[in-house]
N, C-alpha and C positions, 0 to 999 in steps of 0.2 A: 390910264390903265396901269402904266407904272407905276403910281400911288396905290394901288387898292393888288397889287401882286404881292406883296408882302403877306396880305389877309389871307388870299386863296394861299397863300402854302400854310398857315399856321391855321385854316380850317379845317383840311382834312386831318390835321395832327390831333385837332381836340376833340372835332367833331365827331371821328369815327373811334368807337369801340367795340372791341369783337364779341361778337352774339355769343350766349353761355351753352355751356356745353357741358356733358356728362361728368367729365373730373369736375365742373363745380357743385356737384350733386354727391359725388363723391365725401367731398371734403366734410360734408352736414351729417352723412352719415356714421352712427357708432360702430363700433368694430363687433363682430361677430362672436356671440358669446363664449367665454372656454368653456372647454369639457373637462368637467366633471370627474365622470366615472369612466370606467371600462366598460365596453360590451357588455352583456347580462351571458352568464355562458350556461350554454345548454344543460339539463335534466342530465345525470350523468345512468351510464344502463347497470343497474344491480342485481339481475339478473344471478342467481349463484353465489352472491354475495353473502360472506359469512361475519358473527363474532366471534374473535380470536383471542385468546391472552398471549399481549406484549409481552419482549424480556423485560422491559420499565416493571416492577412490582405496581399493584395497584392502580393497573391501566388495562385498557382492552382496545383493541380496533378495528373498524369494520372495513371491507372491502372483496373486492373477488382474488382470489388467489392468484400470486403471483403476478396481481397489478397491484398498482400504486395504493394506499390506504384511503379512503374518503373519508372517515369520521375518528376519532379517538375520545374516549372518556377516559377520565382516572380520577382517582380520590385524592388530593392533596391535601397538603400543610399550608396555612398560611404565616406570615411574617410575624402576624402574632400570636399569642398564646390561644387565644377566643375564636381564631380560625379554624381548628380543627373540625374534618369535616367537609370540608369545603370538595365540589364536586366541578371537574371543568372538563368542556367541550372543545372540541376542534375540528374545525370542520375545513379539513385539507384540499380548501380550492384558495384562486390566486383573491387576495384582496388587495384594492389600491390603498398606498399609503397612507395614514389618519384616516384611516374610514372608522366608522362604527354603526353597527345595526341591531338588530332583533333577530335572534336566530327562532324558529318555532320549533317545537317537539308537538309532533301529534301522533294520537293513539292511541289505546288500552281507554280509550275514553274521556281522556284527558287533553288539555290543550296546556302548552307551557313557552312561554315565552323569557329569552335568555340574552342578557344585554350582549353582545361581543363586537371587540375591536380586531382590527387590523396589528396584527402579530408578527414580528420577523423569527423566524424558526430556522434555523440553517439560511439558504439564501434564498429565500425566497419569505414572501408574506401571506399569512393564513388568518383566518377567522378565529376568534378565541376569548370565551367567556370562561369566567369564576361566579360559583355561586353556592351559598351552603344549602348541603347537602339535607337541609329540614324545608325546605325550600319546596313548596307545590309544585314549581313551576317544574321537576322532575320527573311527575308522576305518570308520564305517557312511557318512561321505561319503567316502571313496575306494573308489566303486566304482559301475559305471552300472546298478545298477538304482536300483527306487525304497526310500523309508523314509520313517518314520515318527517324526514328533519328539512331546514329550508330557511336559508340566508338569504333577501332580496338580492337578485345580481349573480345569485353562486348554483342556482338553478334546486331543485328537489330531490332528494336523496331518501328513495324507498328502502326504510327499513326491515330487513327479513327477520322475522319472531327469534328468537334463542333466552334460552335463561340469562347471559352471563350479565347483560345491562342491568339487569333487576337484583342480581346478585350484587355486583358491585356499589350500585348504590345499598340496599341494606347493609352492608360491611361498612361502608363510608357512614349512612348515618350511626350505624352500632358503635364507629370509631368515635365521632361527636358526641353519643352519648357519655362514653367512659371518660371522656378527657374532662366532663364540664368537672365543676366543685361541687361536693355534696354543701347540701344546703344548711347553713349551722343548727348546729341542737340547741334544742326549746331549755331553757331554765327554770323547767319546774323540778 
């Protein structure tokens, strides 16, 4: 028996390993995918919601008086000369970081779709596309009913009818028309 006592202590050392259990389940599994995006935030109420002319020349913004603005248009310049024209949106909800989307214009009959990124504007980040101003993708503001603007994630923004968006864009493309080059004279 004192020969084979050696055995029994060094059998239950090898012999026994412990039955598996949840953390080795654990370990196999991949970690929980990041997020993404923000929330998608609610349909904001426009209700009484007006077009207004900004102190900004050649801007206009939409919102209810005496709240925060939700939309802004204006006519800009671009960096180069062949820019003029150019018409850009903003549509004052929060956007995460490098995002970029499709903002829609719909309305007066038209549907128009509008590349925009994620914008830092003061401190905060906003929605914000560039687009010239000959550009169909406009035409749901040239015309007096209402429409509807809409950033996936930044909820829908019912536009209420007024001239001045139809306004501005003909002044914006009238400005692109004047700036281009007349076209050289014939040689006869």
């Amino acid at each position: 028996m004192k020969r084979f006592m050696p055995l029994l202590v060094l059998v239950p050392i090898f012999g026994c390993k412990p039955p598996p259990t949840d953390a080795d389940l654990a370990r196999d599994m991949p970690p929980p995918p990041e997020t993404f995006a923000s929330e998608p935030l609610p349909s904001p109420e426009t209700e009484g919601a007006v077009w207004a002319r900004s102190a900004e020349e050649g801007r206009i913004i939409y919102g209810i008086p005496g709240k925060p603005a939700l939309l802004a248009l204006s006519c800009v310049e671009g960096e180069r000369e062949d820019d003029a024209g150019t018409m850009r949106i903003i549509r004052l909800a929060k956007a995460d970081e490098g995002a970029q989307a499709l903002l829609a214009l719909i309305g007066n009959g038209a549907i128009g779709r509008i590349a925009v990124d994620a914008t830092e504007i003061g401190n905060r980040s906003v929605w914000q596309g560039d687009l010239a101003a000959s550009d169909t993708a406009w035409e749901p503001l040239a015309g007096p009913r209402s429409m509807t603007v809409t950033v996936p994630g930044a909820g829908i923004v019912s536009v209420n009818p007024s001239p001045l968006p139809e306004q501005l864009l003909g002044a914006c493309r009238a400005s692109a028309q004047i700036t281009e080059p007349a076209p050289p004279a014939s040689q006869e």
